[in-house]
PLY file of the C-alpha trace (Angstrom):
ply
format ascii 1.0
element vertex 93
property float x
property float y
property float z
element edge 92
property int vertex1
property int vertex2
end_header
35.99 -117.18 151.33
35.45 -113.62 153.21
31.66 -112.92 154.56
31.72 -109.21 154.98
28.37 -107.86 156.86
28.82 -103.75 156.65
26.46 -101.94 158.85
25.12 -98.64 159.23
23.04 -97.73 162.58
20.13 -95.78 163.31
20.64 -92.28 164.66
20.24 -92.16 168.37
21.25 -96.09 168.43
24.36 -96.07 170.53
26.38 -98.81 168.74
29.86 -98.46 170.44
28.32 -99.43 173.70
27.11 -103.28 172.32
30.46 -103.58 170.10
31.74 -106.18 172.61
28.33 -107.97 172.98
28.36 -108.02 169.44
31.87 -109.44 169.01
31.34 -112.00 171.81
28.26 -113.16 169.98
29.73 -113.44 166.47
32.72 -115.29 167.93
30.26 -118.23 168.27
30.18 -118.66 165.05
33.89 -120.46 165.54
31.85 -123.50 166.68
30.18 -124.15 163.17
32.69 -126.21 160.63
34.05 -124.28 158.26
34.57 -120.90 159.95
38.24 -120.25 160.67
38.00 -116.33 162.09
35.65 -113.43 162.80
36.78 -110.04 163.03
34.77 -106.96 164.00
36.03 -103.54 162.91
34.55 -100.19 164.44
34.73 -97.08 162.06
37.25 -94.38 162.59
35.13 -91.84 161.33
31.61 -89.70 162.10
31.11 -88.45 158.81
27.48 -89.57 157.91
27.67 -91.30 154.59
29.79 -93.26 156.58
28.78 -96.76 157.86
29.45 -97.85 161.46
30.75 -101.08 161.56
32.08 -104.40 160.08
32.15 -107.80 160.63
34.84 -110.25 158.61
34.14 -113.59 158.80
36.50 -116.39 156.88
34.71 -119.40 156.14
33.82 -121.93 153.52
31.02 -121.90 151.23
29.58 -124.57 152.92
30.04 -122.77 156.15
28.22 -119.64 155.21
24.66 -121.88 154.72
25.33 -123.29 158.25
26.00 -119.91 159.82
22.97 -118.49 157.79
20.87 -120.88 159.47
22.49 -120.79 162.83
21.03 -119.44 166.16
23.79 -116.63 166.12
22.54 -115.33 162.98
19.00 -115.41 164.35
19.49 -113.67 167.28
21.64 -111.02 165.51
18.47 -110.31 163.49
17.04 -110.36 166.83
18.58 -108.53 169.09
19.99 -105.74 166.91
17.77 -106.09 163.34
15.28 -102.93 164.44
18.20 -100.68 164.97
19.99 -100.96 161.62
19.18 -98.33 159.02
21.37 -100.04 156.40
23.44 -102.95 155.79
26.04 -104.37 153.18
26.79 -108.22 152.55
29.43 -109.13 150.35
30.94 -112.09 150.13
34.66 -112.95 147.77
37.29 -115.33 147.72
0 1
1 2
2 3
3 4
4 5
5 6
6 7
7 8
8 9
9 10
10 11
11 12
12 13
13 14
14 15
15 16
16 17
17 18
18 19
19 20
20 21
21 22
22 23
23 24
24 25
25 26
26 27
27 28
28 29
29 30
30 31
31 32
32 33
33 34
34 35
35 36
36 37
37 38
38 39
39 40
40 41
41 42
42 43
43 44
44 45
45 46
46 47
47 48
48 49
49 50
50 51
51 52
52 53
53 54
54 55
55 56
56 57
57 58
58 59
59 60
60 61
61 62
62 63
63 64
64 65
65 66
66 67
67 68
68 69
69 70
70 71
71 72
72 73
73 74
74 75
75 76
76 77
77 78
78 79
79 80
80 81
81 82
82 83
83 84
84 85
85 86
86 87
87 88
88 89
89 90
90 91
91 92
């Protein structure tokens, strides 16, 4: 299956500077069974109905319960939780 986490940042929150941070963190989550690739994707665009970035993760079901109780996802909540204005999960085969 695809886990798809679509964000959109706070104003003034200065996102492009933690992308790599963010990517190197997420990349962890290649340790848990069940997760075969994480991809981060930075928008192309400053419009502002626009959101500001993506993460694709491929995994199994099973692999989705693990990484939602993981200490990646916990310090993503964390670490970056209070500067999110929006967010988008959706997951699909």
């Amino acid at each position: 299956m695809k886990h798809y986490i679509i964000l959109k940042f706070k104003d003034g929150y200065d996102y492009a500077q933690h992308t790599e941070e963010i990517s190197e963190l997420f990349n962890n989550a290649m340790e848990i069974k069940g997760v075969s690739g994480v991809r981060l994707y930075v928008s192309n665009s400053d419009l502002l109905n626009r959101y500001d970035l993506m993460i694709e993760m491929r995994m199994t079901k099973p692999a989705l319960k693990a990484f939602d109780e993981c200490w990646i996802h916990k310090k993503w909540k964390d670490d970056y939780g209070r500067y999110l204005a929006d967010k988008v999960i959706f997951d699909c085969d």
